[in-house]
C-alpha positions as CSV (number, residue, x, y, z in Angstrom):
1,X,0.0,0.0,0.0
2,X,0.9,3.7,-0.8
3,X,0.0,6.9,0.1
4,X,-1.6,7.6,-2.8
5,X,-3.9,4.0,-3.0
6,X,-4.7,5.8,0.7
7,X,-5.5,8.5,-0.1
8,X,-9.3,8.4,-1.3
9,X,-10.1,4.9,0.5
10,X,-13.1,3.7,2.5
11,X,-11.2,2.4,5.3
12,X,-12.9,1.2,8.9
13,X,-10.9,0.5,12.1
14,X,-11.9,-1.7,14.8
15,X,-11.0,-0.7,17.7
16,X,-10.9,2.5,19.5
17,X,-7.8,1.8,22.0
18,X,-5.2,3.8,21.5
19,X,-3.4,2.0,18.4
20,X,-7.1,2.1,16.9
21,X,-7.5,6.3,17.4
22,X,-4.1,7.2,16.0
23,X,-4.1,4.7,12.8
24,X,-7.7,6.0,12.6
25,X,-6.3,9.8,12.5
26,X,-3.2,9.0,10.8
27,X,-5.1,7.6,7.4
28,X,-7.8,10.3,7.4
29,X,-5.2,12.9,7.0
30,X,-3.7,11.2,4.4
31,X,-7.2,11.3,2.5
32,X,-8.5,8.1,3.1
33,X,-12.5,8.4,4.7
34,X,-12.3,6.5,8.0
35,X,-15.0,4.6,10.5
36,X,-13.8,4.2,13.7
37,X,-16.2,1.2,14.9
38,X,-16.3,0.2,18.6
39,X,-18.2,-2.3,20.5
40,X,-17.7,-0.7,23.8
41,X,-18.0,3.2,24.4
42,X,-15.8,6.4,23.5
43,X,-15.4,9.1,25.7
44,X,-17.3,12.6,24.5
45,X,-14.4,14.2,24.1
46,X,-12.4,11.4,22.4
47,X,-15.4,11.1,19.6
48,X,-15.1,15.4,19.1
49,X,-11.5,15.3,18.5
50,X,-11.9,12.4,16.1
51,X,-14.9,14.4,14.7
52,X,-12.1,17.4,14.0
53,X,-9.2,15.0,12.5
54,X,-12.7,13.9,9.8
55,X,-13.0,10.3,11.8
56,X,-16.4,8.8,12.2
57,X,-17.3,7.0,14.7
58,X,-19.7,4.6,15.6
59,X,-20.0,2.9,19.3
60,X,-21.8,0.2,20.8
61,X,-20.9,-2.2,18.3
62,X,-20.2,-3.0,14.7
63,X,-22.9,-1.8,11.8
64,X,-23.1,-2.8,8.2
65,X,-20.9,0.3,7.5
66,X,-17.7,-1.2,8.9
67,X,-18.1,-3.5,5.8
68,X,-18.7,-1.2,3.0
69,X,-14.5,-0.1,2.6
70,X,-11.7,-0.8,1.0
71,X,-9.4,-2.2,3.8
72,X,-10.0,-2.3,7.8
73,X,-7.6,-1.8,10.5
74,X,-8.2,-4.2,13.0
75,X,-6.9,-3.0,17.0
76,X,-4.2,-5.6,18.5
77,X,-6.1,-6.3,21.3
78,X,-8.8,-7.7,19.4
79,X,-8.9,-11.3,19.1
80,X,-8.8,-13.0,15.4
81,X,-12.6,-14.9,16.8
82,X,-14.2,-11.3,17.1
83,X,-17.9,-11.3,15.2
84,X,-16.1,-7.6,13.4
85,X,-13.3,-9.0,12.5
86,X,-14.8,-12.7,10.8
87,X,-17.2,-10.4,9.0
88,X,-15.0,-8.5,7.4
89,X,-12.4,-11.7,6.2
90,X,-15.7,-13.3,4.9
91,X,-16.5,-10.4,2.8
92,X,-12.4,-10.9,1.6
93,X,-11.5,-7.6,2.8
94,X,-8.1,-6.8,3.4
95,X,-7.0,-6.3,7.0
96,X,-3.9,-4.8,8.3
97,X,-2.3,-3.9,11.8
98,X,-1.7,-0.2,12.9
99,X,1.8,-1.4,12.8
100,X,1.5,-1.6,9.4
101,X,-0.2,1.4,8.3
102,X,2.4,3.2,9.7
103,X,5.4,1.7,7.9
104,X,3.8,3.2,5.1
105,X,4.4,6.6,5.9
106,X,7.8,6.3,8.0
107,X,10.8,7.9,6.3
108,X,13.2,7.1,9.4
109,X,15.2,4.1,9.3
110,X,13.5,1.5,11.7
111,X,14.4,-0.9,14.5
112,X,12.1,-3.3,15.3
113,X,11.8,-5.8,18.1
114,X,9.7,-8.1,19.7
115,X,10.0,-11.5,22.3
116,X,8.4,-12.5,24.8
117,X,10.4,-11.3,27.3
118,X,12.8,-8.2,27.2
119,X,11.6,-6.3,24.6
120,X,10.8,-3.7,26.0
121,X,13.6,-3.4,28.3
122,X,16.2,-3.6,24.6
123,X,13.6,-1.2,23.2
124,X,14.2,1.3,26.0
125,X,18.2,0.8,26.0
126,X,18.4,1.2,22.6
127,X,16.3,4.5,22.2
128,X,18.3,5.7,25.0
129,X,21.9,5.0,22.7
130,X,20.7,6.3,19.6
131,X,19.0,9.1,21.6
132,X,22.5,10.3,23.2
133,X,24.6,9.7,19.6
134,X,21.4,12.1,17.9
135,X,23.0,15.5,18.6
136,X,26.0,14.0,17.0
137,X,24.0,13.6,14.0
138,X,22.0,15.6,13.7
139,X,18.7,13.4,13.6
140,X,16.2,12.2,16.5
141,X,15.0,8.6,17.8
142,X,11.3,7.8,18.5
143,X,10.4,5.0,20.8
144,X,6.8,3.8,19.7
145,X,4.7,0.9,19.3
146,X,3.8,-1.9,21.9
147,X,6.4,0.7,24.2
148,X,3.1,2.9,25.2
149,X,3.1,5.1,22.4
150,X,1.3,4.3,18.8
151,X,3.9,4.3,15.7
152,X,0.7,5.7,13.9
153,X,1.1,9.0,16.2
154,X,4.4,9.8,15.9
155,X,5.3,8.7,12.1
156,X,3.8,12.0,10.5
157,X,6.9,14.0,12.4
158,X,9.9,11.3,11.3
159,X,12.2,12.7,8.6
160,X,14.8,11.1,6.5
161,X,18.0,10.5,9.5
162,X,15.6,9.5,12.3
163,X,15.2,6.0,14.0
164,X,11.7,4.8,15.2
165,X,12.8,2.4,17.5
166,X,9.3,0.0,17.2
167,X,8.4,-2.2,19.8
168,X,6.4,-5.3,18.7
169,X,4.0,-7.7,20.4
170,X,2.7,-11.0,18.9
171,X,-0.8,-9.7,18.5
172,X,0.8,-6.4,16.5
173,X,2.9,-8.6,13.6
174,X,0.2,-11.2,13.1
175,X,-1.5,-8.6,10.6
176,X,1.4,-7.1,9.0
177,X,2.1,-7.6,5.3
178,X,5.0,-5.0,4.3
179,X,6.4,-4.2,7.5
180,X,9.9,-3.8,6.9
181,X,12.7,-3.0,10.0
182,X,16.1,-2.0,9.0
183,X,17.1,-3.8,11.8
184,X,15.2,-6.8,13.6
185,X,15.3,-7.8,16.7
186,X,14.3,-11.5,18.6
187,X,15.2,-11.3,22.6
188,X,13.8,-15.0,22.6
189,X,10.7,-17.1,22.1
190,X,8.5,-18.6,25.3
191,X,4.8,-20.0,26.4
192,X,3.0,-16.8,26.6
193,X,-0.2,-16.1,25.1
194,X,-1.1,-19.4,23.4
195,X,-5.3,-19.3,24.2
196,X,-4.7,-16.7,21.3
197,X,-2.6,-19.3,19.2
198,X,-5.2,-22.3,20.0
199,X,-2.3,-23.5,22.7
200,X,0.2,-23.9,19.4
201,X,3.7,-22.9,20.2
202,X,4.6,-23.1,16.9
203,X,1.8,-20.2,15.1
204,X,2.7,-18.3,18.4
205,X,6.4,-18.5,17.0
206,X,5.3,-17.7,13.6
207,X,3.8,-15.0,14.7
208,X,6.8,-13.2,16.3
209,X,9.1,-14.4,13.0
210,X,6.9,-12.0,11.0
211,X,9.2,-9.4,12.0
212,X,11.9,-10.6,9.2
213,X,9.6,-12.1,7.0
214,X,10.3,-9.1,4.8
215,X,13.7,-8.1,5.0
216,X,16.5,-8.1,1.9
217,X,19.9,-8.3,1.5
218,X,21.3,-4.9,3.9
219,X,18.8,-5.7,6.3
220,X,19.9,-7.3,9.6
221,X,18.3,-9.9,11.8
222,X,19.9,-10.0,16.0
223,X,18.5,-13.2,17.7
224,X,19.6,-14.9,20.8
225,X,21.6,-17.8,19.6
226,X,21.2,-19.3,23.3
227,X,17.2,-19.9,23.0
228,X,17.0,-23.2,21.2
229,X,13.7,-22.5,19.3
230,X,15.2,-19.4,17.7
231,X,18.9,-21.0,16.9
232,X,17.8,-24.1,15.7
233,X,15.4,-21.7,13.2
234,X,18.1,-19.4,12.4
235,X,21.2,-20.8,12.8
236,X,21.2,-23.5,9.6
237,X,19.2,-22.8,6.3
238,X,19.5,-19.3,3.8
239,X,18.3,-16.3,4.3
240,X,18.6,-12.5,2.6
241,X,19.4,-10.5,5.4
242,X,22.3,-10.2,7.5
243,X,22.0,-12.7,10.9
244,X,23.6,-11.7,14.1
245,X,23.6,-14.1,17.0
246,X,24.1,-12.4,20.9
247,X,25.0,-15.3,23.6
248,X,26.4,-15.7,27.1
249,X,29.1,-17.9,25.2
250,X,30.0,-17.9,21.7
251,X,27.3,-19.8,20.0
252,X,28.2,-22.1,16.7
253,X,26.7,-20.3,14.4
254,X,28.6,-17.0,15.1
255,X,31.5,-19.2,13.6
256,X,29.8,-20.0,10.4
257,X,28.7,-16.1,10.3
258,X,31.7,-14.5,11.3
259,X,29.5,-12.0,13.5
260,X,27.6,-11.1,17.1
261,X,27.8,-10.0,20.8
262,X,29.3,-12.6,23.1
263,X,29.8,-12.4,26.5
264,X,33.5,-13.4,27.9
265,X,34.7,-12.8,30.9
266,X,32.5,-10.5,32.2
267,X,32.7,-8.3,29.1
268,X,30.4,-7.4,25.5
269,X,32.8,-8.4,22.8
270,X,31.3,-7.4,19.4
271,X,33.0,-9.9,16.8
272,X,31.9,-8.8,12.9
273,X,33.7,-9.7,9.5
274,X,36.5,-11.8,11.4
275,X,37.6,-9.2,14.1
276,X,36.8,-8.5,17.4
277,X,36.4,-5.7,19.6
278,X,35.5,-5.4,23.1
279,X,32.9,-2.9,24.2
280,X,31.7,-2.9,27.3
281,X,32.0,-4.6,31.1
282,X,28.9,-5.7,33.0
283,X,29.8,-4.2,35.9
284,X,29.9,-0.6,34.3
285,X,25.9,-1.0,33.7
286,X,24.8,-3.4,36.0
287,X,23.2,-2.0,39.3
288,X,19.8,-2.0,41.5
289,X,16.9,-1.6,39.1
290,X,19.2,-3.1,36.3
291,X,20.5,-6.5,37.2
292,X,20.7,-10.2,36.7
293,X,21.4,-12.6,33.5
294,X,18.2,-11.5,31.6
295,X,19.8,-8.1,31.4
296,X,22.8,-9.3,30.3
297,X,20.9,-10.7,27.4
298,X,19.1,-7.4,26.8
299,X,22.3,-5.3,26.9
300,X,23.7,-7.7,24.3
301,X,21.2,-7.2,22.2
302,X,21.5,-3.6,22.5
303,X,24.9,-3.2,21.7
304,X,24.3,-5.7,18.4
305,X,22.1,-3.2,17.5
306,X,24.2,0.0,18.0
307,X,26.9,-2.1,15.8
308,X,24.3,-2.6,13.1
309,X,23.7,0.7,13.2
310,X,27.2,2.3,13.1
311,X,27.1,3.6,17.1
312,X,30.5,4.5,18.5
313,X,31.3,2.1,21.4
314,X,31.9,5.4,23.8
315,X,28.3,6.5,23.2
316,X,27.1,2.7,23.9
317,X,29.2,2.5,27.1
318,X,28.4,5.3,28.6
319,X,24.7,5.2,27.6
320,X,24.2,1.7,28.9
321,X,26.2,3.1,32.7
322,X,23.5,5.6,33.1
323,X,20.4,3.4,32.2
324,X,18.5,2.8,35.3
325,X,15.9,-0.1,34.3
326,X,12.6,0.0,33.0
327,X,9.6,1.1,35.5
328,X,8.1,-2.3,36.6
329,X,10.5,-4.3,35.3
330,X,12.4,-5.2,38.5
331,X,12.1,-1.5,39.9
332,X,13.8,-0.9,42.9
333,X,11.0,0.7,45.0
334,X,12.3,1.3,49.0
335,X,14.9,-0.5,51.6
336,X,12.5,-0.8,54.5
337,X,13.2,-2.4,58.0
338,X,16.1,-3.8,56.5
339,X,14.1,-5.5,53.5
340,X,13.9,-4.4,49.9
341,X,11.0,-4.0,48.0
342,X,11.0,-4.7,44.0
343,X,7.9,-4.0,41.7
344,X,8.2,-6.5,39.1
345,X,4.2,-5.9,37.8
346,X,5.8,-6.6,33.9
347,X,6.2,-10.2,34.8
348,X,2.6,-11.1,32.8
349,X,4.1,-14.4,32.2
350,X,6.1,-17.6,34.1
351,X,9.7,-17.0,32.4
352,X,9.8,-13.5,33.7
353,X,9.0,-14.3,37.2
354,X,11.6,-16.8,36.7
355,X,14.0,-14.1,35.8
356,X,13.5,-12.2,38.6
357,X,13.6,-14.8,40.7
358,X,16.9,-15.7,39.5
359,X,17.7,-11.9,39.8
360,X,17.1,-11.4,43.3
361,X,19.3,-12.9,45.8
362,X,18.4,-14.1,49.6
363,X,15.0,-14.9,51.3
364,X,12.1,-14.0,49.5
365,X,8.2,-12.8,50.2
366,X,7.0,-13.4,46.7
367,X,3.3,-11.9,45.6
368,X,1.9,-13.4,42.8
369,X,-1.3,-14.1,40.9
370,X,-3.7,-12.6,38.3
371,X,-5.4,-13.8,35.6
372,X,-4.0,-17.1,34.7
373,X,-3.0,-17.3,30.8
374,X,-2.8,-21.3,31.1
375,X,0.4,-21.0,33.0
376,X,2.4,-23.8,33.6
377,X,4.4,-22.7,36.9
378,X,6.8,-26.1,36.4
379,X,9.9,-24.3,35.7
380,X,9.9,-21.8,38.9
381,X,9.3,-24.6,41.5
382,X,13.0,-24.9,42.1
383,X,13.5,-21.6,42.2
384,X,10.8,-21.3,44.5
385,X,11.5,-23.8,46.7
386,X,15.6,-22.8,47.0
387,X,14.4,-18.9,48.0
388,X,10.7,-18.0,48.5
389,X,9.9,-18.2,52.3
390,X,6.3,-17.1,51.8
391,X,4.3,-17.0,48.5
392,X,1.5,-14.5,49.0
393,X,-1.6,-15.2,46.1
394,X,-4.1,-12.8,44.7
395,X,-6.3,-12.5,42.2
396,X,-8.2,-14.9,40.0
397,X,-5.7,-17.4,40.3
398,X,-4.5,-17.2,43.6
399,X,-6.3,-20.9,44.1
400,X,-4.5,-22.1,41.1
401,X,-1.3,-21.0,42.9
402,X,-2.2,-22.2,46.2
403,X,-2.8,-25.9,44.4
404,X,0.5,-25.2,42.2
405,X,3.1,-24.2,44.8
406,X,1.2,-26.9,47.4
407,X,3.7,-28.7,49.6
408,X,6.9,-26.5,47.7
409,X,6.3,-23.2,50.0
410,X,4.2,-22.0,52.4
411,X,0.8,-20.2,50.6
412,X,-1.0,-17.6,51.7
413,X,-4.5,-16.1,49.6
414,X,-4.7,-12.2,49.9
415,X,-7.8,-10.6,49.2
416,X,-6.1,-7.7,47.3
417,X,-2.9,-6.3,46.3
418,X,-3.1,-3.7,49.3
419,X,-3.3,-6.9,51.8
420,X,-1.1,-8.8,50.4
421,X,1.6,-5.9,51.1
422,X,0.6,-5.8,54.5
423,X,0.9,-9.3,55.0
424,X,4.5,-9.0,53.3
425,X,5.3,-6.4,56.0
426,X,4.8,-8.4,58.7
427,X,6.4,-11.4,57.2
428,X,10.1,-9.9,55.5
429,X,12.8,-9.9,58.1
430,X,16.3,-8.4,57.9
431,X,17.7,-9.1,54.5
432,X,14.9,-10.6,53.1
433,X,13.3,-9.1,49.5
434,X,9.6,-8.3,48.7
435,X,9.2,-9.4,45.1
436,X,6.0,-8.4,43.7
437,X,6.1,-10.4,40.4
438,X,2.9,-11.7,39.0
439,X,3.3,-14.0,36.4
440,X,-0.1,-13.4,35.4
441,X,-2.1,-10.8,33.5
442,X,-3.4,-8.3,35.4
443,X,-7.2,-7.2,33.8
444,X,-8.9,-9.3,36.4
445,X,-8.0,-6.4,38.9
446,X,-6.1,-3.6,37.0
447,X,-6.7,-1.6,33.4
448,X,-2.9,-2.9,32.9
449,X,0.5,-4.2,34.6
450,X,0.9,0.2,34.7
451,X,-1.4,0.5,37.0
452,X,-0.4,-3.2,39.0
453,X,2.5,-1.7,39.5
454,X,2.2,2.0,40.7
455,X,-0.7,0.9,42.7
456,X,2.1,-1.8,44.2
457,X,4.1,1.4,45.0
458,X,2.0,3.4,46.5
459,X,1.3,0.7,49.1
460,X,4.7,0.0,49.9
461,X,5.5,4.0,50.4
462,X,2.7,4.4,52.8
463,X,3.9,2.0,55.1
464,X,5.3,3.3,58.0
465,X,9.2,2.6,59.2
C-alpha cells in the first residue's frame, strides 16, 4: 500500500484503543475516509476530536458500515474470533495492523523488536543510545509501538535520518504484510499467550518471525543464539538479510557467520567480519533496578544493535552506565526495616517471574497471581522452593497458585494487592526481599500491569518505618 492508494479509500478500524484512534487519525489525514467502529463506548471528548481530524465514529458495536471499505484496520487487542473482525475476512476484505499502516508513511530508518520477554527493556536501552549519539547527528530517535506510544502517532513527524525504534507484540505482527525494520530484533521465544494461538507454540512463534519475514539483503536480523527455538530456526538454512547471533558464550553459528555479541569474561565483545572488539564490562551497567542474566541478554542485544547501526562504542558505554531499568520491570522501590522491595508488575508471564527470581538474591516474600493465561508454573518450582519463604496469592488465580506451589512453600490467599503488602510487611525480616512479580495478566484487577505496579508502590511507600 501507498499513500496515494490511501488517499481516497473507504477504510474502517476496529477498535478504539489507543493504536485504533491514531491509525484512525493518521489515514484520514492522508485522505482516506475512516469509520472508527467500537463495541464498547468512547469518551465525548475522544469522539469530538476524532470528529475534527474527519474520523467517524460509531460505538456500541459494529454496523453494516464497517463492511462497505476498502481495507479495515483491525486494533491488537482484538482477538482474530471477534464477530467484526470474521465479518470482514468473509466479505475478503483486506486487513492490516496499525503497525502496518504506519510503515507506510515512515521515512526514518526502523528498529524493530519483539519477544516474549525483554523487549521492552532492549527497546528502552536502545532508544536511550541512539538518543545520546542524535546531537552527533543531527537526527532524532522515536520509541513507539507496543512501548506505550502508537507508531501511527508519531510517524507523521519522522524525517529522512531518524530512528523509530518500534516495539512489537505478537498480536501487533500477526497482521502485517509490508512491514519492513532495518534492523530486527528477537530477545527469545517462550509460552505466553497461546489461548490466542489455540495453545500452538509453533503459530505463536510464527507470529513473532513475521518481523523478518520481509527483509533483503542490507537488512539485519539480531537473535539470541542461546534460545533453542530461535537457533535451531536461524542458525542453519539461507536467508537474505544479515543474521547476528548475541549469547552468554560464543554460539556455533557466530563461527559460520563471522559475527555477534558474546559475553566473555564479564565483558560485550562485538565480533563482525572476522575481528573483534571489546565494548563494554557488565559491571559498568549493572546496578539496583538493572541486574541479573536477563539483562545481560538485553544489553547484548543492544549493543548488536548500535553495531548494526554504526554507534561509537563510547556513546554505547556510557549510555548503557546511566540506564536505570525500565519502570516495573524489576524496579527498585524502598529498603524498608532492613528488606527491599522490587515491583516487578511486567512479569505477565512464568519465564519472567523466573527471571527475577533468578535476579534477586536471599530470602524472599513473593506476591503473585492474576489472571492465569494457562500457565504452567513447572519451571519456577526450584526456584521457589531454593528462595521464597512465603508465597502470597491474589487474584483470580490465587487458588491455582495455592494448588500449584502446594507442599513447595508456604501459601497464603490475599484478598487484594493492598493486603497482600501488608501481610508482606509483617512477614520480610532483615535481608529478606519483597518481590511483587505476578506471572499473570493483570485485567482481572487492574486496566494494565501500569497501573499493577504503581498501585504496588504506593502501598509499599505508605507503610510506615
Amino acid at each position: 500500500m501507498t499513500e496515494q492508494g490511501v488517499s481516497g479509500a473507504r477504510v474502517s478500524v476496529i477498535g478504539a484503543g489507543r493504536s485504533g484512534v491514531a491509525a484512525a487519525i493518521l489515514l484520514a489525514a492522508r485522505g482516506a475516509s475512516v469509520l472508527l467502529s467500537e463495541l464498547g463506548s468512547v469518551a465525548k471528548g475522544e469522539i469530538g476530536r476524532l470528529h475534527q481530524c474527519g474520523v467517524e465514529v460509531e460505538t456500541g458495536g459494529h454496523s453494516e458500515r464497517v463492511l462497505d471499505v476498502d481495507f479495515g484496520v483491525v486494533s491488537p487487542g482484538i482477538p482474530p474470533s471477534a464477530p467484526g473482525v470474521k465479518a470482514l475476512e468473509q466479505r475478503g476484505i483486506q486487513l492490516y495492523s496499525e503497525i502496518e499502516v504506519a510503515s507506510w508513511f515512515c521515512r526514518a530508518r526502523i528498529v524493530g523488536i519483539t519477544g516474549t520477554d525483554g523487549k521492552t527493556t532492549t527497546a528502552t536501552l536502545v532508544h536511550d543510545i541512539v538518543t545520546a549519539e542524535g546531537p552527533l547527528q543531527g537526527s532524532r530517535c522515536w520509541g513507539v509501538g507496543n512501548i506505550g506510544v502508537p507508531f501511527s502517532a508519531m510517524v507523521g513527524q519522522m524525517e529522512e535520518g531518524d530512528t523509530a525504534v518500534v516495539e512489537l507484540s505478537s498480536y501487533q505482527l500477526e497482521r502485517c504484510e509490508s512491514f519492513r525494520p532495518d534492523v530486527a530484533v528477537l530477545t527469545n521465544i517462550t509460552p505466553d499467550h497461546l489461548a490466542r494461538y489455540g495453545g500452538s507454540m509453533k503459530r505463536y512463534a510464527d507470529a513473532k518471525f513475521r518481523i523478518c519475514m520481509n527483509q533483503k539483503e542490507g537488512d539485519t536480523l539480531i537473535y539470541n543464539a542461546d534460545d533453542p527455538l530461535l537457533e535451531e530456526h536461524f542458525c542453519g538454512g539461507a536467508f537474505p538479510f544479515r543474521r547476528v547471533p548475541f549469547s552468554l558464550h560464543e554460539p556455533p553459528s557466530a563461527a559460520l557467520m563471522q559475527s555477534g555479541a558474546f559475553l566473555r569474561d564479564g565483558e560485550i565483545v562485538v565480533a563482525r567480519d572476522g575481528s573483534e572488539r571489546r565494548v563494554v564490562r557488565t559491571d559498568g551497567f549493572l546496578k539496583n533496578s538493572f541486574r541479573g542474566r536477563h539483562n545481560i541478554y538485553n544489553a547484548l542485544a543492544a549493543v548488536a544493535v548500535s553495531d548494526a547501526l554504526g554507534i561509537d562504542d563510547g556513546v554505547v558505554r556510557d549510555a548503557l552506565g546511566a540506564f536505570e531499568g525500565v519502570r516495573h520491570r524489576q524496579q527498585f522501590v524502598r529498603r524498608l526495616a532492613g528488606s527491599d522491595w522490587i515491583n516487578d508488575s511486567k512479569a505477565t508471564n512464568v519465564n519472567a517471574m523466573h527471571q527475577a527470581l533468578e535476579a534477586v538474591g536471599g530470602k524472599i516474600v513473593l506476591i503473585a497471581g492474576g489472571r492465569d493465561k494457562g500457565n504452567d508454573y513447572s519451571a519456577v518450582l526450584p526456584l521457589v522452593a531454593d528462595k521464597v519463604e512465603l508465597l502470597l496469592a491474589i487474584g483470580e488465580s490465587s487458588q491455582l497458585l495455592a494448588d500449584a506451589f502446594k507442599g513447595v512453600v508456604r501459601v497464603q490467599q490475599a484478598a487484594s494487592l493492598e493486603g497482600a503488602v501488608s501481610l508482606a510487611r509483617a512477614a520480610a525480616g532483615e535481608g529478606w526481599t519483597v518481590l511483587f512479580s505476578p506471572g499473570c495478566a493483570s485485567f482481572d484487577m487492574f486496566r494494565d500491569f501500569e497501573e499493577r505496579g504503581e498501585q504496588f508502590m504506593q502501598c509499599v511507600n505508605s507503610l510506615e518505618e
